[in-house]
C-alpha positions as CSV (number, residue, x, y, z in Angstrom):
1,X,297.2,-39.1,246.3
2,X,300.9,-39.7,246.2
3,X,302.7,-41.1,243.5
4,X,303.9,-44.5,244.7
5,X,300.7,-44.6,246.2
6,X,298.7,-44.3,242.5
7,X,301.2,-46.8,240.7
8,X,300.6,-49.9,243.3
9,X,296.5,-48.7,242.8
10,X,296.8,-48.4,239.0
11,X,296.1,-51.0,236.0
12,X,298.1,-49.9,232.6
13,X,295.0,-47.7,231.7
14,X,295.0,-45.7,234.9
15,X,298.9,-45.4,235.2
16,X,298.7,-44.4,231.3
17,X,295.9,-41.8,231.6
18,X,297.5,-40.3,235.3
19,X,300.0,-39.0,233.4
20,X,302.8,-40.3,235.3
21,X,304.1,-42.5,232.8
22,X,305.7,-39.8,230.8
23,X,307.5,-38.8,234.1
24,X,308.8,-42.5,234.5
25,X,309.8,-42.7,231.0
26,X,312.1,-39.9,231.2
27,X,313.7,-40.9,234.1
28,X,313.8,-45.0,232.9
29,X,316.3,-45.7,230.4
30,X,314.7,-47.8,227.6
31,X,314.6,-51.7,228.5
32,X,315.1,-54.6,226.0
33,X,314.1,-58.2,226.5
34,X,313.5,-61.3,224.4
35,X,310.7,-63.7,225.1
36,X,311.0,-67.4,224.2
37,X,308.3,-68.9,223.4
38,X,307.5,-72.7,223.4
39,X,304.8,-72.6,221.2
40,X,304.8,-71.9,217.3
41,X,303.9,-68.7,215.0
42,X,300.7,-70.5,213.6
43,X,298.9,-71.3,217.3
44,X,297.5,-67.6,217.2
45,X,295.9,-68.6,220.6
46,X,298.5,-69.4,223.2
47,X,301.8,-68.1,220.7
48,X,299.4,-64.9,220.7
49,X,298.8,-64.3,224.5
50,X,302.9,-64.3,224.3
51,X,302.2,-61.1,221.9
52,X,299.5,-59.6,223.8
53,X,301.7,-59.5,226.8
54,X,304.9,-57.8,225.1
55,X,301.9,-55.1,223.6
56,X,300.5,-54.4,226.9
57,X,304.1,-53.7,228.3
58,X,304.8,-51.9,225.2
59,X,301.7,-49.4,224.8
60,X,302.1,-49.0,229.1
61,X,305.6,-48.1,228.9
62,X,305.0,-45.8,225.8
63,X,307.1,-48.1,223.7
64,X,310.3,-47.6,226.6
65,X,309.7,-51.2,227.4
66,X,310.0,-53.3,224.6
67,X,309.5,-57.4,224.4
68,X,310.5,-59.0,221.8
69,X,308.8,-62.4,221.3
70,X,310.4,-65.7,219.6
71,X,308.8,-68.5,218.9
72,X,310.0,-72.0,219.5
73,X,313.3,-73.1,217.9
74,X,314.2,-69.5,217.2
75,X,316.1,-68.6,220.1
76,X,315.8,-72.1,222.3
77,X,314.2,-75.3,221.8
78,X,311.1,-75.5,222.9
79,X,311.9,-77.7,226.0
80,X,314.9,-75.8,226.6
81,X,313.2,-72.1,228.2
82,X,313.9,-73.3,231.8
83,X,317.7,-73.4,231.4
84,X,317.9,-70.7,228.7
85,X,316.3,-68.5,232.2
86,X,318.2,-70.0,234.8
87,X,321.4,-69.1,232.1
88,X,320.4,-65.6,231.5
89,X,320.0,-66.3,227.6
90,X,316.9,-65.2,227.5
91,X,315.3,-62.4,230.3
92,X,311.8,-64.3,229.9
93,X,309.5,-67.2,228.3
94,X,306.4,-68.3,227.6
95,X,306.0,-71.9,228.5
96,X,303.8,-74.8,229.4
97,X,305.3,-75.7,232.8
98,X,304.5,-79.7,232.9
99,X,307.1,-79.9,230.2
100,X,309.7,-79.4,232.4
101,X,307.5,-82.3,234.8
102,X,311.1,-84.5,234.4
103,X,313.6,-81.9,236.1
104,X,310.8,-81.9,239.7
105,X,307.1,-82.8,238.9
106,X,306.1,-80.1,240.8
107,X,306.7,-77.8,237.8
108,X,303.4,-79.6,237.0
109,X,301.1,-77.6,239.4
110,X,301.9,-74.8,237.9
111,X,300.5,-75.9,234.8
112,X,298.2,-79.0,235.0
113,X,297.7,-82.6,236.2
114,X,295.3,-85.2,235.7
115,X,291.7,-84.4,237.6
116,X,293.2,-81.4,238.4
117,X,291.8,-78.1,238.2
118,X,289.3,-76.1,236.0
119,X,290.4,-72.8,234.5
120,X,288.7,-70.9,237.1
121,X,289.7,-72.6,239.8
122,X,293.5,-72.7,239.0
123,X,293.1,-68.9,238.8
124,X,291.3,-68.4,242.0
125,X,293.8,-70.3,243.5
126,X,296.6,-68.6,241.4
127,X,295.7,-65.0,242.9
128,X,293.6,-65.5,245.8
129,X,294.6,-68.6,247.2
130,X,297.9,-69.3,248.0
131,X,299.2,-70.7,244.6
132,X,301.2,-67.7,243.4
133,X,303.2,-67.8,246.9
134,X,303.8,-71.6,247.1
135,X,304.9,-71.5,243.3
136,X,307.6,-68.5,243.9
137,X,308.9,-70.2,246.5
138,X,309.2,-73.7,244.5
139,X,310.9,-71.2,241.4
140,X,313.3,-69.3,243.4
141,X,316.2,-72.0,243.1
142,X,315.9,-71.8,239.4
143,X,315.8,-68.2,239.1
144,X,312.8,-67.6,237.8
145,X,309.8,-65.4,239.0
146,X,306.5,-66.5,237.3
147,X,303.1,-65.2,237.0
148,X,300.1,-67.0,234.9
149,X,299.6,-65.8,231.7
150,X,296.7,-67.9,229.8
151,X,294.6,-71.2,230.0
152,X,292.9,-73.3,227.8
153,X,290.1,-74.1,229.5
154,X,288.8,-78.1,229.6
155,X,290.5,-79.7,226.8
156,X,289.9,-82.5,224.2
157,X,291.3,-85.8,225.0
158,X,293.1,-86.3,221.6
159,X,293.3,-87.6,218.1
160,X,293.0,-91.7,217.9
161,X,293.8,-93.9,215.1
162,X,291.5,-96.6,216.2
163,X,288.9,-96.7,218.6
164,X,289.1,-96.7,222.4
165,X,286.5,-99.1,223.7
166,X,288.1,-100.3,227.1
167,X,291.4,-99.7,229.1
168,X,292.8,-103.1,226.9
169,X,292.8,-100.6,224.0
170,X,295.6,-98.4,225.7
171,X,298.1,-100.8,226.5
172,X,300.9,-100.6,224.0
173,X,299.4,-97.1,222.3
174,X,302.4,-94.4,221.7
175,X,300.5,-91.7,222.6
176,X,301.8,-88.2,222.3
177,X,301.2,-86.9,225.5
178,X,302.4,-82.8,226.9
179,X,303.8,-82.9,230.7
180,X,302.7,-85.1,233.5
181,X,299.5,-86.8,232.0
182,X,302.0,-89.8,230.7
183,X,302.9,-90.8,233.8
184,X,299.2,-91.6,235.2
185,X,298.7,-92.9,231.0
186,X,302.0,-95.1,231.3
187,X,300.2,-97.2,234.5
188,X,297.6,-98.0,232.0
189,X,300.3,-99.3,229.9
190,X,300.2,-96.6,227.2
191,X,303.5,-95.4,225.8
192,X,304.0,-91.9,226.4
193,X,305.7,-89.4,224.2
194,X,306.7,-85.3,225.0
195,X,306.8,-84.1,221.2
196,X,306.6,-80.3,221.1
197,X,303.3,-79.1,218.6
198,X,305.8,-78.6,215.3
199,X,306.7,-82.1,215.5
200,X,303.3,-83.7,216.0
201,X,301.9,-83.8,212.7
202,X,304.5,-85.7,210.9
203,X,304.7,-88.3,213.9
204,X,301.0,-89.0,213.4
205,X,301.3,-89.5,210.0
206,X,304.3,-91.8,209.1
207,X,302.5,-93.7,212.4
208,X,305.5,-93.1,215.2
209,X,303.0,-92.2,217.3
210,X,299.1,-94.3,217.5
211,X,297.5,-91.0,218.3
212,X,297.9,-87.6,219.8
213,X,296.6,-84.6,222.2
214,X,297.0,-80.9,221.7
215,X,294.8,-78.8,223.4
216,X,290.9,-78.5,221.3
217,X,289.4,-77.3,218.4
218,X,290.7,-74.3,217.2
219,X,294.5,-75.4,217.8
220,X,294.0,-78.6,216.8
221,X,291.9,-77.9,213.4
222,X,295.2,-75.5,212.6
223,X,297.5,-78.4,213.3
224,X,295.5,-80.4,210.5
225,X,295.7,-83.2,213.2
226,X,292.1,-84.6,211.7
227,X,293.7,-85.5,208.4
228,X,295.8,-88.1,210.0
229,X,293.6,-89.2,212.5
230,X,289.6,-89.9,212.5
231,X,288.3,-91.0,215.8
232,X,288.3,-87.4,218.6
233,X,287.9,-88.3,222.1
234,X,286.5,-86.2,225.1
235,X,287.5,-85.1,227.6
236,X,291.1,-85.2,229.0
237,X,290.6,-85.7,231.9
238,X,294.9,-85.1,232.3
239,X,293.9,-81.5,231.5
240,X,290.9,-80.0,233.0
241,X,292.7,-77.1,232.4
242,X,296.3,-75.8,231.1
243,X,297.6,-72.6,232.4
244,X,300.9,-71.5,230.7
245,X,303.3,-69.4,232.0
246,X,305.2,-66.1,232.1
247,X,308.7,-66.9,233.6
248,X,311.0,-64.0,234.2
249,X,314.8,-64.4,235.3
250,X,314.8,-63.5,238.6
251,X,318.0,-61.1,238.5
252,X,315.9,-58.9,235.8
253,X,312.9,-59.0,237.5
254,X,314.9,-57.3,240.4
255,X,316.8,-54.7,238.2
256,X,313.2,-53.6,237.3
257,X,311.4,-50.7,238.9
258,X,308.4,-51.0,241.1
259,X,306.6,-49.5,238.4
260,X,307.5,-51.8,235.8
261,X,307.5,-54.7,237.9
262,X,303.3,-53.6,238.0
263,X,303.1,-53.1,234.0
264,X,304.6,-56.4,233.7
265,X,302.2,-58.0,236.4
266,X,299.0,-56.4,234.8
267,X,300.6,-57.2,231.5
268,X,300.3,-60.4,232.2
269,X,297.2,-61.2,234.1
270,X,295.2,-59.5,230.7
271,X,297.2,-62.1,228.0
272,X,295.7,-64.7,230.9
273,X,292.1,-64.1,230.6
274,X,292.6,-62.5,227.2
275,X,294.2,-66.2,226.1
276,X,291.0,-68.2,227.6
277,X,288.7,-66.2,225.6
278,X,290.2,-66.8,222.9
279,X,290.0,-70.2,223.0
280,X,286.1,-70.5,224.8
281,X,285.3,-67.9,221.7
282,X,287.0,-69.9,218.7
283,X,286.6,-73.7,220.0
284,X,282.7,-74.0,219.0
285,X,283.1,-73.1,215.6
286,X,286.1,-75.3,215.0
287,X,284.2,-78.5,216.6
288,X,281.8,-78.1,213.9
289,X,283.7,-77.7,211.4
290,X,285.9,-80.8,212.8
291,X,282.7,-82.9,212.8
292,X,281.9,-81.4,209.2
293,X,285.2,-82.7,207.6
294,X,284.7,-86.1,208.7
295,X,285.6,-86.0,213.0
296,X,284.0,-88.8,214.8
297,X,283.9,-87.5,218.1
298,X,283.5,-90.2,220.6
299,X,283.4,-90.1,224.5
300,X,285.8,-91.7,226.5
301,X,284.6,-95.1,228.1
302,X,283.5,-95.3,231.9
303,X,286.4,-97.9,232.8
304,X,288.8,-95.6,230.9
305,X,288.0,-92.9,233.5
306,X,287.7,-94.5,236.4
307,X,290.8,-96.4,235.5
308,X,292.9,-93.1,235.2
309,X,290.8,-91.4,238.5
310,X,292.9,-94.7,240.6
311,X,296.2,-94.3,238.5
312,X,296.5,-90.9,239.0
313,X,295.4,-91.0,242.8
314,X,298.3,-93.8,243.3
315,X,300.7,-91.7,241.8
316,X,300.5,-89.0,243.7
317,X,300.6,-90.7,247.0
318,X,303.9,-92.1,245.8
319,X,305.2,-88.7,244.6
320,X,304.1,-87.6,248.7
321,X,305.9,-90.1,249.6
322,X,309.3,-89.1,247.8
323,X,308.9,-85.5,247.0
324,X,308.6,-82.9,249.5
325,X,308.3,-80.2,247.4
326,X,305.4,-81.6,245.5
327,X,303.9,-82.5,248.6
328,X,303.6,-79.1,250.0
329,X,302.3,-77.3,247.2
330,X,299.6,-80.3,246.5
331,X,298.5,-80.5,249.6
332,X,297.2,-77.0,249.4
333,X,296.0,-77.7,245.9
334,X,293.9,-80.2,246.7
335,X,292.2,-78.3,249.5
336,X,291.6,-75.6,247.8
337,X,290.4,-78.2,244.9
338,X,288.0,-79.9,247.0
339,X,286.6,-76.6,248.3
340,X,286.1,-75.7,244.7
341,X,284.2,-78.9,243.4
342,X,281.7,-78.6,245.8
343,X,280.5,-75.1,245.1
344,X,281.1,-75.6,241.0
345,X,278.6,-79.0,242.0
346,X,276.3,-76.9,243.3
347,X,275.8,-73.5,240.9
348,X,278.3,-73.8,237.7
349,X,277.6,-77.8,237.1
350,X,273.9,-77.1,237.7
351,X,273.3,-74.9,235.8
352,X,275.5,-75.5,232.5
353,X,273.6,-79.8,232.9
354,X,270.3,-77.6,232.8
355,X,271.2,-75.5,230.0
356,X,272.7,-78.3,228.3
357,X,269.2,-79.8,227.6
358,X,267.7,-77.1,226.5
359,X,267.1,-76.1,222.9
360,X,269.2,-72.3,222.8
């Protein structure tokens, strides 16, 4: 087999046990990048598959590639990774695209939308769709070159000071809301508010904000968010799924070799399903625990649902209406959406109601 021939064929294991990586470490002059994060130290979950990543490229490269990773505020505000890559401060970041929903709101796609996607469906369409294509091409005028690199998973639908019986209960709520969810919340006359996770806490308590979403259990038993807040809703339905990701400055992405322009690529497709784990493997625990401290967890009302299903549905026939680039890369995610619903109705749905009612 020829060389170039093994590296496009080989994962960081085979490429590390070949042999061959010695040979391209001598020849590669060591490489130095900084990742900035948007996420803090303490969310050992998605701030972690920022440090899995920068390992994998590490351990493949024999330590000749070395990432070092930042956490929020350190190097760049956490809203401020786009421009900190489009300005070469930074060669990469770890991000939650929706944030940046306000600069095109197709940034949200890449990330998560109400009634979107489920974690496996966003990946199929990520790598085996055409996702990955429709999103380079979306990123190329920023400079950025982006690959998936984690999920969440179906998240919780937040932390409530009072109850939520009906749709009347949102209007007027300042409601601390990541990415484009607020928009499709603000038609239901909720007040919407992008605070990054550091500042969430303190909002909740002094009462600027009514209530609050993070992500689920784990994270959100970390963040303490159950000591300001009783009432824990289910599910948000503005994040079937979250998929953060790996941004790279175009410019460095080019300077790269082929084979390190694979490390990187594997690199990050294991912190992706590495970060899911994670989250499907710690969330149980946390929920009890949640519900042990004093949680009530409470189901969001029928109206509530079907309220947001309309509000979101309207809002993106406007946005096809006035954005083109959002309208090409939806219209593909819907499809491939739709295709997926029907065959998760059919075997995944099925099966996890059946289970559901049994005694395990």
């Amino acid at each position: 087999m020829q060389r170039r021939q093994l590296l496009q064929g080989a994962g960081i294991a085979g490429i590390l046990s070949s042999g061959i990586a010695p040979t391209i470490l001598k020849a590669q002059a060591p490489i130095r990048w900084r990742l900035a994060s948007s996420f803090p130290k303490s969310l050992d979950t998605v701030y972690g598959a920022s440090e899995a990543f920068a390992a994998h490229v590490a351990d493949a490269t024999g330590g000749n590639f070395i990432i070092s990773v930042h956490p929020a505020g350190e190097l760049v505000p956490a809203f401020g990774v786009v421009d900190a890559i489009q300005q070469g401060t930074v060669e990469c970041a770890h991000t939650a695209p929706y944030y940046f929903f306000g600069k095109d709101e197709t940034f949200a796609l890449d990330c998560a939308v109400p009634f979107g996607m489920t974690s496996r469906a966003m990946t199929a369409w990520m790598y085996e769709g055409n996702g990955l294509e429709l999103l380079r091409e979306f990123y190329a005028p920023y400079q950025i070159v982006n690959l998936p690199c984690g999920n969440t998973g179906a998240q919780m639908g937040g932390w409530y000071r009072k109850e939520v019986k009906s749709v009347a209960d949102l209007d007027g709520l300042k409601f601390r809301v990541g990415g484009f969810g607020g928009r499709v919340l603000a038609k239901l006359g909720v007040v919407p508010q992008n605070l990054p996770a550091g500042e969430i806490y303190q909002a909740l308590e002094k009462g600027t904000i009514d209530a609050t979403e993070w992500i689920g259990p784990y994270d959100d038993l970390r963040l303490g968010l159950h000591k300001v807040a009783k009432y824990y809703y289910y599910p948000a339905w503005w994040e079937g799924s979250t998929q953060f990701s790996l941004y790279i400055n175009a410019e460095q992405w080019n300077s790269l070799p082929k084979a390190y322009q694979s490390i990187v690529t594997t690199a990050a497709a294991a912190a992706h399903s590495g970060c899911q784990a994670r989250y499907d493997a710690r969330n149980p625990a946390a929920l009890k625990q949640l519900v042990a401290e004093g949680t009530t967890l409470v189901r969001f009302p029928k109206d509530v649902m079907d309220a947001a299903f309309k509000a979101s549905r309207e809002v993106y026939a406007e946005l096809d209406e006035t954005n083109p680039r959002w309208r090409k890369v939806f219209t593909d995610y819907s499809r491939f959406q739709a295709e997926q619903v029907q065959w998760d109705a059919v075997a995944e749905s099925n099966y996890a109601q059946y289970l559901g009612a049994q005694k395990l």
